[in-house]
C-alpha positions as CSV (number, residue, x, y, z in Angstrom):
1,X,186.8,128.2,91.9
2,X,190.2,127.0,93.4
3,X,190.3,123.9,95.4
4,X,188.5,124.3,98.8
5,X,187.8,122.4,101.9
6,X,184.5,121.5,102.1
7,X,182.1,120.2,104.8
8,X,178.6,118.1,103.4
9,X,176.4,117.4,106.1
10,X,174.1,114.8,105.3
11,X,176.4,113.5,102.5
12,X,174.6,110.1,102.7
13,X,171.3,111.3,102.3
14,X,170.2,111.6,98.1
15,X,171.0,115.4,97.5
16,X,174.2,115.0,99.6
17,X,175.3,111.9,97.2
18,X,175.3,114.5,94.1
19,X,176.6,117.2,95.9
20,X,179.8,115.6,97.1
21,X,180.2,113.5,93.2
22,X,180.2,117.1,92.0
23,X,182.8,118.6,94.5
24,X,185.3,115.9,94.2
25,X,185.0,115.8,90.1
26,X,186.3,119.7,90.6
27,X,189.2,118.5,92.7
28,X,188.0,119.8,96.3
29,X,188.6,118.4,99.6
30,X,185.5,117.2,100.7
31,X,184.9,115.8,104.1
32,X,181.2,113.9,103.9
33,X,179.4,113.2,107.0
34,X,176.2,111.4,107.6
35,X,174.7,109.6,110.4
36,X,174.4,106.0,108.5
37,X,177.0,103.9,108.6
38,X,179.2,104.1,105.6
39,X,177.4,100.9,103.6
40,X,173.8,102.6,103.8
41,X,174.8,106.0,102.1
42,X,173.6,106.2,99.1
43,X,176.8,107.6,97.0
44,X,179.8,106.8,99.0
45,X,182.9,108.4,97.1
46,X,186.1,107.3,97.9
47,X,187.7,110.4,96.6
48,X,186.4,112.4,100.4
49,X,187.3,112.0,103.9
50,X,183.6,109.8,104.4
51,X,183.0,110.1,108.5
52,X,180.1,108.7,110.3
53,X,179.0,110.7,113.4
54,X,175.5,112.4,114.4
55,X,176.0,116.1,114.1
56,X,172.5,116.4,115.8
57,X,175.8,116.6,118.7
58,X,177.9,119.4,119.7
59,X,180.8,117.9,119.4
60,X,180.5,116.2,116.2
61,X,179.8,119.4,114.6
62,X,182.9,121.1,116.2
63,X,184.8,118.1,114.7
64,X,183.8,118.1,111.5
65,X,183.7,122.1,110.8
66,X,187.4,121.9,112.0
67,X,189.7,123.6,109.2
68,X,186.8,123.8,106.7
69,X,186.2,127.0,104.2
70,X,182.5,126.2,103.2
71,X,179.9,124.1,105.1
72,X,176.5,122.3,103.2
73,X,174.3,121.9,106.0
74,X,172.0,118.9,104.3
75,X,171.4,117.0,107.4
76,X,168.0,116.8,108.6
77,X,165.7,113.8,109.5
78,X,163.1,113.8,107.3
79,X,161.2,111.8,104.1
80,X,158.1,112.0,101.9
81,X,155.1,112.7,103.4
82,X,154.2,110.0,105.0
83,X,157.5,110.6,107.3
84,X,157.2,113.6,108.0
85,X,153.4,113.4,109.3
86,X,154.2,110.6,111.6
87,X,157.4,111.7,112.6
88,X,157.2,115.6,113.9
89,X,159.2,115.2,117.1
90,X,162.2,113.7,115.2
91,X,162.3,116.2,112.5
92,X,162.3,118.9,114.8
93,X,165.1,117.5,116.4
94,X,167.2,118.4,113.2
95,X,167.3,122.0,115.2
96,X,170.4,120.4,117.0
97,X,172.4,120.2,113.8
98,X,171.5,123.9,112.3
99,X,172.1,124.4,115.6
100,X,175.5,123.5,116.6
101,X,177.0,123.6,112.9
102,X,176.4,127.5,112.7
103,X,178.3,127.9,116.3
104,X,180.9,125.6,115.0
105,X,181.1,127.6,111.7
106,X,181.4,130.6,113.7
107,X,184.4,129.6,116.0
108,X,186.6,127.6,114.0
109,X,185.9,130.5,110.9
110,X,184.5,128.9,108.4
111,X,183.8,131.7,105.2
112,X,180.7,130.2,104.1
113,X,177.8,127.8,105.3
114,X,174.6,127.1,103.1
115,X,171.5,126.1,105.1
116,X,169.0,123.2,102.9
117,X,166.0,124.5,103.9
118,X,162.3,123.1,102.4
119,X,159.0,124.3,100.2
120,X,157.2,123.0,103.8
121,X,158.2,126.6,105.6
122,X,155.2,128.7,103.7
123,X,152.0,128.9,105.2
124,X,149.4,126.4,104.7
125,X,146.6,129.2,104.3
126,X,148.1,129.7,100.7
127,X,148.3,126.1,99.7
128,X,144.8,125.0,100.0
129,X,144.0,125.0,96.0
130,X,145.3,122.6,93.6
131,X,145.4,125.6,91.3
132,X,147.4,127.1,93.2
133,X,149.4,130.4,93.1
134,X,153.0,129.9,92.8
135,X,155.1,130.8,96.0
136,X,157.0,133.7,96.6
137,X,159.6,133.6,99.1
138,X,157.3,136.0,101.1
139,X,154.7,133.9,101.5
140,X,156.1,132.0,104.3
141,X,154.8,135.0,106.5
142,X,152.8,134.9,108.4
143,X,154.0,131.5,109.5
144,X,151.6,128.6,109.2
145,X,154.1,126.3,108.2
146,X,153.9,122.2,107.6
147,X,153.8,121.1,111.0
148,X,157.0,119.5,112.9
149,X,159.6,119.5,109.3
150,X,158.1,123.1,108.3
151,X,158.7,124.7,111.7
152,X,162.1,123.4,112.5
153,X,163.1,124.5,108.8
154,X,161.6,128.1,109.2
155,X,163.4,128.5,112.5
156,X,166.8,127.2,111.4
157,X,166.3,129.8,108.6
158,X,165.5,132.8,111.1
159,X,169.4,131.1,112.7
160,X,170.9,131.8,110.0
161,X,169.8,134.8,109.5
162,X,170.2,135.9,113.0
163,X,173.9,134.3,113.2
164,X,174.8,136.8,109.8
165,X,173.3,140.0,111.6
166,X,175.1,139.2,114.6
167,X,178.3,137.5,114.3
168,X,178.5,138.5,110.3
169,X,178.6,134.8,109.2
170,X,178.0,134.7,105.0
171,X,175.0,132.4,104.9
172,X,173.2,131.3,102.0
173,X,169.3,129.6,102.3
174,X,168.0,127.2,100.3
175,X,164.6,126.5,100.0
176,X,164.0,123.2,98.1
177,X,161.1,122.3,96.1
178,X,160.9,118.2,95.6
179,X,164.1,116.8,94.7
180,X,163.7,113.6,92.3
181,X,166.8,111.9,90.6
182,X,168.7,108.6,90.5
183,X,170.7,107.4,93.8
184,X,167.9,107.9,96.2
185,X,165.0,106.5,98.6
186,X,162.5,104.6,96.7
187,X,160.9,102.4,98.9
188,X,160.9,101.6,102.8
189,X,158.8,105.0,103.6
190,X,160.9,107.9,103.3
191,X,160.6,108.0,99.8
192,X,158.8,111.0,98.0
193,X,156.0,110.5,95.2
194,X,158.0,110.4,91.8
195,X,160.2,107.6,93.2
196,X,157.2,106.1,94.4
197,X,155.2,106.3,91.9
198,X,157.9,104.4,89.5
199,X,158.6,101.6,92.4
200,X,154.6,100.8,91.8
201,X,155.1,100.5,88.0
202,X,157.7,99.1,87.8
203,X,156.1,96.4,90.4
204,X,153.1,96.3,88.4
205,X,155.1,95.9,85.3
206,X,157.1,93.0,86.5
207,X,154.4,91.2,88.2
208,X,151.3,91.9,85.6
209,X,149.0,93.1,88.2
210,X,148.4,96.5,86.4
211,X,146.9,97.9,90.0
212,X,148.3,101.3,92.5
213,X,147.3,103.0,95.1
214,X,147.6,106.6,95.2
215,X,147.5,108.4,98.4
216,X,144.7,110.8,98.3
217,X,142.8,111.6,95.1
218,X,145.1,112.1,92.9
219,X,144.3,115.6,92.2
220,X,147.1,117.8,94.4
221,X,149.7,119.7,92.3
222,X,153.6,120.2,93.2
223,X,156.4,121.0,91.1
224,X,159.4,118.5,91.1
225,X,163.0,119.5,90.1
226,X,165.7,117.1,89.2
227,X,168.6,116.8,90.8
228,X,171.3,117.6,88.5
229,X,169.4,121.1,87.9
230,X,169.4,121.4,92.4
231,X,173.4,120.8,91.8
232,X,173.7,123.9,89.6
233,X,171.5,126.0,91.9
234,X,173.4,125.2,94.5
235,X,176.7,126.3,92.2
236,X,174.7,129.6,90.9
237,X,173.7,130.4,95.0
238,X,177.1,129.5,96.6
239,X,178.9,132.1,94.3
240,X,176.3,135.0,94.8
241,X,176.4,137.2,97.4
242,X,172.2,136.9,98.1
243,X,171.5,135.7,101.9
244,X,167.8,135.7,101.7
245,X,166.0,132.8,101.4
246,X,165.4,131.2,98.0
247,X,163.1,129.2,96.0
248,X,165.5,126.4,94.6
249,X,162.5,124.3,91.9
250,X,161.1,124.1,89.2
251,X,158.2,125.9,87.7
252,X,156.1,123.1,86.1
253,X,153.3,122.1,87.8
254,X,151.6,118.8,87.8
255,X,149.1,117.1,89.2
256,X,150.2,113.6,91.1
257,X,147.7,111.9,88.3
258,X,150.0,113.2,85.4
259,X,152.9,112.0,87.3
260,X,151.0,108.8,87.1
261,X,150.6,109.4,83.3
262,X,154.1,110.5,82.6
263,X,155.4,107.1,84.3
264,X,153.1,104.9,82.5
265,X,154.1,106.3,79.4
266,X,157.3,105.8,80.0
267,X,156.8,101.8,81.6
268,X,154.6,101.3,78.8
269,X,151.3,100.2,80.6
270,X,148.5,101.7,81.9
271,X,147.1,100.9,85.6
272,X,144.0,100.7,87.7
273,X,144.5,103.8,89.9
274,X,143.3,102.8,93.6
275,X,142.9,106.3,95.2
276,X,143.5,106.2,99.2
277,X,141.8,109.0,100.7
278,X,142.7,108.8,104.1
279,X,146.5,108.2,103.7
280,X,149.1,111.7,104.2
281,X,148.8,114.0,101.2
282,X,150.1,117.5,102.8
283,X,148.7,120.6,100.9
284,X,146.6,120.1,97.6
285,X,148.7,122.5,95.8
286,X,152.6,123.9,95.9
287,X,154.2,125.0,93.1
288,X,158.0,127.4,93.1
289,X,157.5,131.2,91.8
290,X,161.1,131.6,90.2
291,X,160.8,135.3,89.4
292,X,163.3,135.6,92.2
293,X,165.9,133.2,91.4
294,X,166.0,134.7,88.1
295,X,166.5,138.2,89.0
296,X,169.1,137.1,91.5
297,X,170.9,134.2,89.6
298,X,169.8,134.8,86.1
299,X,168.6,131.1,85.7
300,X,166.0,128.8,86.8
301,X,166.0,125.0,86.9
302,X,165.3,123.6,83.4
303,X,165.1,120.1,83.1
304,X,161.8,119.1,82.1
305,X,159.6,116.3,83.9
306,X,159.6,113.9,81.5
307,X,163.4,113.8,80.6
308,X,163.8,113.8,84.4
309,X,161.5,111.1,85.4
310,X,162.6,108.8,82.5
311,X,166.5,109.0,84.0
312,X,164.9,108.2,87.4
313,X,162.6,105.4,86.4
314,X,165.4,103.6,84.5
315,X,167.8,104.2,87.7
316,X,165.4,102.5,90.1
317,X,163.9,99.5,87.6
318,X,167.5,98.7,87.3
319,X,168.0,98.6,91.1
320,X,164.6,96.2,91.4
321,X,165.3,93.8,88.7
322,X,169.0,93.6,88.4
323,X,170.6,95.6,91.1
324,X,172.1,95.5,94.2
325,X,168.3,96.1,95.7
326,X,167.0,93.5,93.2
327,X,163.2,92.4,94.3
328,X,162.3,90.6,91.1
């Protein structure tokens, strides 16, 4: 498409890193916000306007939606989790930004604003299996969403809607199923299980102490998709004309004990699994039904485990050994 002005909210965070590489490679004008000052984002590019302000504020959103023709709304507070269990109150408090970026969208008439919503919005009651039945986008009703993260999510999606029935604003929703790739959280406790899972081998590899501990037993399923595929769905969405809520994952499911064995394959050693049963493990089973994304986008994420987690594992044993992060 021709160059645009763009807004990324959240363009600190992991998925907002990629986003805004992509954008500027295609010769947009990107303006990338995030909270963190400018040294902690994860992908800084010098190619956008990089501004650091809270748009959990009224007046930062107002700001930053100023003269823009397509907002990203990525910014929420959130993590793996063992955030999002102990932190409910301040992920609900990512309301504020959905909040007071769709007025400011509205007002200063912005064409198009995405909404990155999450796999936590469908009810729990369906979840409860590791086997479990793959997720259609109806199955967050009746709500029984992941407490704190899940609800604010499922509201923000009802905003959206709601802003598009009454003040016709062209929304798009995003429902993301466990993003994994280079350039993200792998340690400090916001990070999710595949880059956790390598931080502990790759530990265990350096230091010879083939031990782990695994939070619960080992036995829940998700599905994980890899970045560069979210990228492309994100693409595929933004240049549809379909408003409803989508699954944005992949379709392989796997139990967090073959993520185990897919990243000892890879490292080259096998551990002593130490399985924490009391620790957060959310639902025992969550996989993405794509028969919707493929009806409305013709494609599906297709970058398999594996290839994914091998790209991701070299990434972050390059930050702990040699890198800028370097613990060894």
């Amino acid at each position: 498409m021709s160059s645009e002005k763009i807004l990324v909210g959240g363009a600190g965070g992991f998925i907002g890193g990629h986003l805004v590489k992509a954008l500027v490679s295609r010769g947009h004008q990107v303006r990338a916000v995030d909270y963190k000052p400018l040294e902690m984002w994860y992908q800084p590019h010098a190619q956008a306007e990089n501004i650091v302000a809270n748009l959990e504020g009224k007046e930062a959103c107002y700001q930053a939606a100023k003269g823009m023709d397509t907002i990203f709304n990525l910014a929420c507070n959130m993590g793996g989790m063992g955030f999002i269990e102990n932190n409910r109150a301040l992920c609900m408090l990512s309301v504020l930004i959905n909040t007071h970026l769709m007025m400011a969208a509205r007002d200063q008439g912005a064409k198009k604003y995405l909404y990155s919503s999450s796999a936590c919005v469908y009810n729990a009651t369906k979840q409860t299996d590791t086997a479990v039945t793959a997720l259609k986008e109806e199955d967050a009703y009746p709500a029984m969403p992941e407490d704190g993260y899940g609800w604010e999510k499922l509201f923000s999606e009802r905003m959206c809607r709601h802003f598009h029935e009454d003040f016709g604003s062209d929304v798009r929703i995003v429902r993301f199923h466990n993003v994994y790739g280079p350039y993200g959280t792998y340690q400090g406790g916001r990070e999710k299980a595949p880059a956790a899972v390598c931080r502990k081998i790759i530990a265990a590899k350096v230091s010879g102490n083939h031990e782990m501990e695994i939070w619960g037993d080992g036995n829940q399923t998700r599905s994980f998709m890899y970045v560069d595929d979210c990228i492309t769905g994100l693409d595929k969405l933004m240049a549809s004309n379909f408003m409803e809520p989508l699954n944005l994952g992949r379709s392989e499911l796997v139990s967090i004990n073959q993520l185990v064995d897919i990243v000892e394959e890879i490292a080259g050693i096998k551990m002593k699994r130490n399985y924490n049963l009391s620790a957060p493990q959310g639902v025992r089973g969550r996989n993405s039904d794509n028969t919707l994304i493929n009806k409305v986008l013709g494609w599906e994420p297709e970058i398999d485990l594996r290839t994914g987690m091998k790209k991701t594992y070299d990434w972050i044993y390059e930050e702990m050994t040699t890198g800028g992060n370097k613990v060894f």
